[in-house]
C-alpha positions as CSV (number, residue, x, y, z in Angstrom):
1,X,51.4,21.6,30.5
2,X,49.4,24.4,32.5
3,X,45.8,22.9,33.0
4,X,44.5,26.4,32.6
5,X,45.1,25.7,28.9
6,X,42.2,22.8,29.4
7,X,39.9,25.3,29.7
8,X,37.9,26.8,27.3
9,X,39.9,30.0,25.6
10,X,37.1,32.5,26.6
11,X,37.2,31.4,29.8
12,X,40.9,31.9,30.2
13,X,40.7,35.3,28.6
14,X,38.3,36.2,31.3
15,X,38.3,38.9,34.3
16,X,36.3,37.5,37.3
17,X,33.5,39.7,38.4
18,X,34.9,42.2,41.3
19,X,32.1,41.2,43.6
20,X,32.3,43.3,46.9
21,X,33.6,40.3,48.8
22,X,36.2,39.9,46.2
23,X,37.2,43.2,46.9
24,X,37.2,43.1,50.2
25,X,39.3,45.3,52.3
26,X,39.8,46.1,56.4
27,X,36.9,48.1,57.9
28,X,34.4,47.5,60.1
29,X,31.4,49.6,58.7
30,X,30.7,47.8,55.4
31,X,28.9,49.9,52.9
32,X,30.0,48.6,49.7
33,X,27.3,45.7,48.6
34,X,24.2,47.3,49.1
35,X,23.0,45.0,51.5
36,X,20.5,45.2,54.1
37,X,21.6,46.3,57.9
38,X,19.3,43.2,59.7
39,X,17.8,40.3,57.7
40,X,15.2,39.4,60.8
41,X,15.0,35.8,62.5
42,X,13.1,32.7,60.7
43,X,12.8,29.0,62.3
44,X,13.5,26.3,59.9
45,X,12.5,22.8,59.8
46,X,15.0,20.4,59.3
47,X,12.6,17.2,59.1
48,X,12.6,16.9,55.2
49,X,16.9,17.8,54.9
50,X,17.4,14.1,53.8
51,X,15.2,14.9,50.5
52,X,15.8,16.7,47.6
53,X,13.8,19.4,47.8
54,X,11.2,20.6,45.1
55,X,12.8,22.5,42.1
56,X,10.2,25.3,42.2
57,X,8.9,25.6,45.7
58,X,5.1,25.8,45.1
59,X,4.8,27.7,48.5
60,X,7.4,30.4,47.5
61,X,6.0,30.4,43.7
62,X,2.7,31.1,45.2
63,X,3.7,34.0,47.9
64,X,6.1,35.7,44.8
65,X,3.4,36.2,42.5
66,X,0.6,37.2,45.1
67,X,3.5,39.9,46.0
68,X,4.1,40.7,42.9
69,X,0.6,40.5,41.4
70,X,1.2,38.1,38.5
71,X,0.3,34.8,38.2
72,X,1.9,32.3,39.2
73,X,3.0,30.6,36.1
74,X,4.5,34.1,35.5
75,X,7.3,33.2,38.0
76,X,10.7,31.1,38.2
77,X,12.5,31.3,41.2
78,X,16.4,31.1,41.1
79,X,19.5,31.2,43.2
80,X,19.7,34.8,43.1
81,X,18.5,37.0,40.3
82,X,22.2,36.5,39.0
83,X,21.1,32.9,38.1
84,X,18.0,34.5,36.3
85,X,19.8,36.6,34.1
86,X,22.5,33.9,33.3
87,X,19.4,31.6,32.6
88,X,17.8,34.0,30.2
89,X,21.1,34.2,28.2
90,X,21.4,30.6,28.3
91,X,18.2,29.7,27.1
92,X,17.8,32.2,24.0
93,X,21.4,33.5,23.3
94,X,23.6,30.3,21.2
95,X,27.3,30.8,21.9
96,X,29.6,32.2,19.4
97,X,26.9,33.7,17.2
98,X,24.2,35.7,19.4
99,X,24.7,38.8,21.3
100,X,23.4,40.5,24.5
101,X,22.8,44.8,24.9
102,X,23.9,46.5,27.9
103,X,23.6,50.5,28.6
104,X,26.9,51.0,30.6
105,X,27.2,52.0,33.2
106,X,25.1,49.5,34.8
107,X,25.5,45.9,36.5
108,X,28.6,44.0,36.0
109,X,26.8,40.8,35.8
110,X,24.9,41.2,32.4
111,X,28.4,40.9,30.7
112,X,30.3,38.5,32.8
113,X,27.3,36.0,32.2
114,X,27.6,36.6,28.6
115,X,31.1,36.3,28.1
116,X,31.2,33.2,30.3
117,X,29.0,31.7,28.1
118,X,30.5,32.7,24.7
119,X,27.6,35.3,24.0
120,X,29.6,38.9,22.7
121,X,28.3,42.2,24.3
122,X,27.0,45.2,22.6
123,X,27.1,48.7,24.3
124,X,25.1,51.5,23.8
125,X,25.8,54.0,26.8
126,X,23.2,55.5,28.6
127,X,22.3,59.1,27.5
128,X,23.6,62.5,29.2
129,X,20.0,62.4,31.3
130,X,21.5,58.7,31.9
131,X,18.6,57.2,30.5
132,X,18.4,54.3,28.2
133,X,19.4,55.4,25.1
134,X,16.1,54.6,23.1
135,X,16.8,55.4,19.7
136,X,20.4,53.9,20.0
137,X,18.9,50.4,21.2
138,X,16.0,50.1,18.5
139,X,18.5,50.6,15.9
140,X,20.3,47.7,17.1
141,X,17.9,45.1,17.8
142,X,18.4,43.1,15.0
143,X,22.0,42.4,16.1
144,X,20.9,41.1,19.4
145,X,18.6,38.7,21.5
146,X,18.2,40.6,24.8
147,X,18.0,44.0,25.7
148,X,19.2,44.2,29.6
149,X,17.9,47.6,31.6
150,X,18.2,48.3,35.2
151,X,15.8,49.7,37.0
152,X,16.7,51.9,39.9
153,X,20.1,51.4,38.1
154,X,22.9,49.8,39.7
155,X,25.0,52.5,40.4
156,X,23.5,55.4,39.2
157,X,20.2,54.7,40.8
158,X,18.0,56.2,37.9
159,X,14.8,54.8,36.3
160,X,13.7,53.5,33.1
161,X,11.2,55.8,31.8
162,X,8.5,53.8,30.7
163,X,7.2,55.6,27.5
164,X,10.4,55.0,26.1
165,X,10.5,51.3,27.4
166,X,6.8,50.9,25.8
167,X,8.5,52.3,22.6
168,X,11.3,49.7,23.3
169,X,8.9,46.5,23.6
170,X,6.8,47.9,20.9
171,X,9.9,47.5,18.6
172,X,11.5,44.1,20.2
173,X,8.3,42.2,19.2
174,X,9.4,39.1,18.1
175,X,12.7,40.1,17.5
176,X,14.4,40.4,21.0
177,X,13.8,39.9,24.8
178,X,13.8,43.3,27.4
179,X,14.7,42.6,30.8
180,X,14.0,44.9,33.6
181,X,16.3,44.3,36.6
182,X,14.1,45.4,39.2
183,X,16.5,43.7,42.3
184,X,15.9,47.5,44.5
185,X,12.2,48.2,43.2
186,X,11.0,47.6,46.8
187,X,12.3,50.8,47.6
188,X,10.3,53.2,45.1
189,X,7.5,50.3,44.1
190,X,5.3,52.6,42.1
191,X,7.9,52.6,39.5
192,X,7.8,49.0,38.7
193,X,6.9,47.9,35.3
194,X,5.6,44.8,36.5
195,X,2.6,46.3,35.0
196,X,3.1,45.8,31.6
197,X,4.0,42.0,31.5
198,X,0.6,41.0,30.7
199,X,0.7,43.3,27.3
200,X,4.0,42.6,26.6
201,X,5.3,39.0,25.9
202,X,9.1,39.8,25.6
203,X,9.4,41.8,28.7
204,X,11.0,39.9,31.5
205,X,11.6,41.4,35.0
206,X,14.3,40.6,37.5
207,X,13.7,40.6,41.6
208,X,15.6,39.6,44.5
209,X,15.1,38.9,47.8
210,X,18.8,40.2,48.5
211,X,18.2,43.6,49.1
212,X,14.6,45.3,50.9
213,X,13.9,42.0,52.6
214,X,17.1,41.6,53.8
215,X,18.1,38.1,52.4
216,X,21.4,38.5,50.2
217,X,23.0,35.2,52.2
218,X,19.9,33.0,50.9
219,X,20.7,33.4,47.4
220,X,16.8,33.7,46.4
221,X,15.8,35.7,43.3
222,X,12.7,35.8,40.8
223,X,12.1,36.3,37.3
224,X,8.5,37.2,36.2
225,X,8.0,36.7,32.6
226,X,5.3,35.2,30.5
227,X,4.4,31.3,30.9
228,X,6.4,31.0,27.3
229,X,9.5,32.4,28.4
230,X,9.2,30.4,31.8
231,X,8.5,27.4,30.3
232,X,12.0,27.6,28.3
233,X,13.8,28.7,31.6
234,X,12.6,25.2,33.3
235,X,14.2,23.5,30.6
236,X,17.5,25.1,31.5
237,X,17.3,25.5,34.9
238,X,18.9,23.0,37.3
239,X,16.8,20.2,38.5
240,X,17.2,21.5,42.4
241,X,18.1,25.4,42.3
242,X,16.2,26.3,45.6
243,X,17.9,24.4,48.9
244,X,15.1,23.6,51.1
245,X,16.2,25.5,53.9
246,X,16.2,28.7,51.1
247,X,12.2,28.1,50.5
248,X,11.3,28.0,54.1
249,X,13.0,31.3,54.5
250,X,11.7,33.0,51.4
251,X,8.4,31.7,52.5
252,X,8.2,33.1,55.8
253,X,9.7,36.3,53.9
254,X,6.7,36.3,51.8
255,X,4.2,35.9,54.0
256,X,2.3,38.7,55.5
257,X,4.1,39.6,58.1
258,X,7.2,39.2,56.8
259,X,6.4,41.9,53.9
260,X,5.7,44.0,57.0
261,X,8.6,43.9,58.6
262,X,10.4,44.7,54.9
263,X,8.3,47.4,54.4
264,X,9.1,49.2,57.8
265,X,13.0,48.1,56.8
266,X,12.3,49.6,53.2
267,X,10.9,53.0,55.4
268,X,14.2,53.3,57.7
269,X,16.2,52.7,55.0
270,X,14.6,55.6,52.9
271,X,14.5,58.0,55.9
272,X,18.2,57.4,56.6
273,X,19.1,58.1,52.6
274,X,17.4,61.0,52.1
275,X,19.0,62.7,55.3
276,X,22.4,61.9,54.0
277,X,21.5,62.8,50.9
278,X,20.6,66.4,52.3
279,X,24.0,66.2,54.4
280,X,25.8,65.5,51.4
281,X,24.4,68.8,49.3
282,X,25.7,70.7,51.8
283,X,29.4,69.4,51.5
284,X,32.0,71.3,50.0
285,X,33.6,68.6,48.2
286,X,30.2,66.5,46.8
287,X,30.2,67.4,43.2
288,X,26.7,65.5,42.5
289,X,24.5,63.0,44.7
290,X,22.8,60.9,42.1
291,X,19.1,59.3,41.6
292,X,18.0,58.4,45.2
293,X,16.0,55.2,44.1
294,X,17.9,52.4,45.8
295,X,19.1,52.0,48.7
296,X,22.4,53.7,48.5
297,X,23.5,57.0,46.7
298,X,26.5,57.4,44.4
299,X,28.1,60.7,44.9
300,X,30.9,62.2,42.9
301,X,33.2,64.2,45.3
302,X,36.3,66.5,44.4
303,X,38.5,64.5,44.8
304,X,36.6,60.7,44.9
305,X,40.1,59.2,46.0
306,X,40.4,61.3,48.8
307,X,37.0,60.8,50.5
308,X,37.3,57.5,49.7
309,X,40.8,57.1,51.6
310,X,39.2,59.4,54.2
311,X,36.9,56.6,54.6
312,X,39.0,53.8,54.6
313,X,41.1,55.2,57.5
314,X,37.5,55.2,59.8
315,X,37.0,51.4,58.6
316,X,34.9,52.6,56.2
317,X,34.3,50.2,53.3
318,X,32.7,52.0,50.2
319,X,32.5,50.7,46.5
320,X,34.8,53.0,44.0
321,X,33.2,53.8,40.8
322,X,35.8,55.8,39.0
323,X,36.8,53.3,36.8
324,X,33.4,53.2,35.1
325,X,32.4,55.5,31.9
326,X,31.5,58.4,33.0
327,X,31.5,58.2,36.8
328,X,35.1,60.0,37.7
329,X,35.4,60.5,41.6
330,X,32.1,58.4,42.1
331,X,32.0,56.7,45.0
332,X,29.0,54.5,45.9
333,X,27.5,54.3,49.4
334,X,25.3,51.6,50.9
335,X,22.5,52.9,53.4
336,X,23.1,51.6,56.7
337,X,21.5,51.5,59.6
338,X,21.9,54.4,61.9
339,X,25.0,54.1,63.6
340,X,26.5,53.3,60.4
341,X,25.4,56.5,58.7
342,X,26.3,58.5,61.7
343,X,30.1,56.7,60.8
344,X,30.1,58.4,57.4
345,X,28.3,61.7,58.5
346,X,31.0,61.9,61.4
347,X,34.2,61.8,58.3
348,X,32.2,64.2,55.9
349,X,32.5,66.4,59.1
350,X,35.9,66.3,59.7
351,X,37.8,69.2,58.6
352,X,39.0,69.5,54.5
């Protein structure tokens, strides 16, 4: 007998998440996992390796929420935001029987972590504006436990507008959670909607320190909710999510000059999308350059195949989005540093 059939039938029924590293490919300019050019140099100290370490790291709870201007009890930190949002559905959704709502297309990880743990997935597609669709969600509510919104949106890069996520939490009172995955807000932070936490109790936001400060190999994310919701993640949470070596990092991260170094990083980074942004305009075959709120752009070309072959050829690696509901030809693009953008702007230049 196959030991596959061991395992639980939803589990064999499932499709792994096509990470970029699953992907992979053969490049040597990778621009398909939106992650940071440079992640900066950190010391560690390997005194205290022989103990476990503490499961929420009151030196990196403490910097997060200064950062983030919540209090402390307002944060859990996680391996990865990933872990946050499997957490969240752990701890409110019970398998077989609740449900999760996702606005497609967005992040891939809302639904795996769902289906892996037995939760179903409703869809309600983001509108033509590719906004959440508001109306479409509140009608819903009663069928599911958590609402799950991106904001920029992985891969579209568009924001929640928050009148309509006001009118969202408004409704969801004591009926379901709204999260707010916020993992690229460091790169437009005056549309964060950390801001409303402290009015709202069933808003939860997602952050990461994967992206703007350069950290994706660390594994280190946070979710800020209220002390409620945080108290019932620590009951779920594993008793050691946060290797010891990970807190001094995200510490040092954290501190004040660290979150001046990621704000010059967040500065390049912005500087070097919005000039291939205008380079892109300008090229025959982009059909549309989406929401610049991350730090990549999706672009639908004519034909995406093509320019994504085009690509490939240079050692280019790009992420294809073409598969996804309404994003035909879309290609996404990771902003680089500048020899890596100069790569792609050198193939948009070659001739048609």
């Amino acid at each position: 007998m196959s030991l596959t059939k061991l395992a639980r039938a939803k589990v064999q029924q499932l499709t792994p998440y096509q990470s970029a590293r699953r992907i992979g490919g053969q490049g040597h300019v990778w621009l398909n996992a939106n992650e940071a050019a440079d992640s900066g140099e950190f010391s560690l100290n390997c005194e205290r390796l022989n103990r476990y370490p503490e499961c929420q790291p009151p030196q990196v709870i403490n910097a997060y929420a200064a950062y983030a201007g919540v209090a402390p009890e307002q944060v859990l930190v996680s391996r990865g935001g990933d872990e946050g949002i499997e957490l969240l559905i752990r701890t409110f959704c019970e398998p077989g029987q609740d449900r999760i709502l996702i606005c497609p297309p967005t992040y891939g990880m809302y639904a795996i972590s769902a289906e892996t743990n037995g939760v179903e997935v409703v869809e309600v597609p983001l509108t033509d504006t590719r906004q959440p669709d508001f109306d479409g969600i509140i009608a819903r509510l009663d069928e599911v436990k958590i609402v799950f919104l991106c904001s920029p949106n992985n891969p579209t890069g568009d924001l929640v507008d928050q009148a309509g996520l006001v009118r969202l939490l408004n409704a969801a009172k004591g009926r379901a959670l709204v999260v707010v995955d916020e993992a690229y807000i460091e790169f437009c932070p005056e549309h964060s909607q950390a801001d409303l936490l402290n009015d709202y109790d069933g808003l939860v936001i997602i952050r990461t320190l994967s992206k703007a400060f350069g950290l994706a190999g660390i594994r280190c994310g946070f979710t800020l909710a209220s002390p409620e919701v945080i108290g019932l993640l620590l009951k779920v949470i594993a008793p050691y999510p946060v290797p010891d070596p990970v807190a001094q990092i995200a510490a040092q991260a954290l501190s004040d000059q660290g979150l001046v170094l990621m704000r010059k990083r967040v500065d390049e980074i912005n500087r070097l999308k919005t000039e291939l942004a205008g380079r892109l305009e300008q090229h025959a075959q982009v059909k549309e350059v989406f929401a610049p709120n991350g730090n990549y752009l999706l672009v639908r070309f004519a034909p995406g195949s093509e320019m994504f072959a085009r690509m490939s050829r240079a050692g280019i690696i790009l992420r294809d989005f073409a598969s996804k509901p309404g994003l035909a030809d879309c290609i996404r693009i990771t902003i680089g540093n500048p020899a890596e953008m100069d790569a792609v702007l050198n193939v948009l230049q070659e001739e048609q």
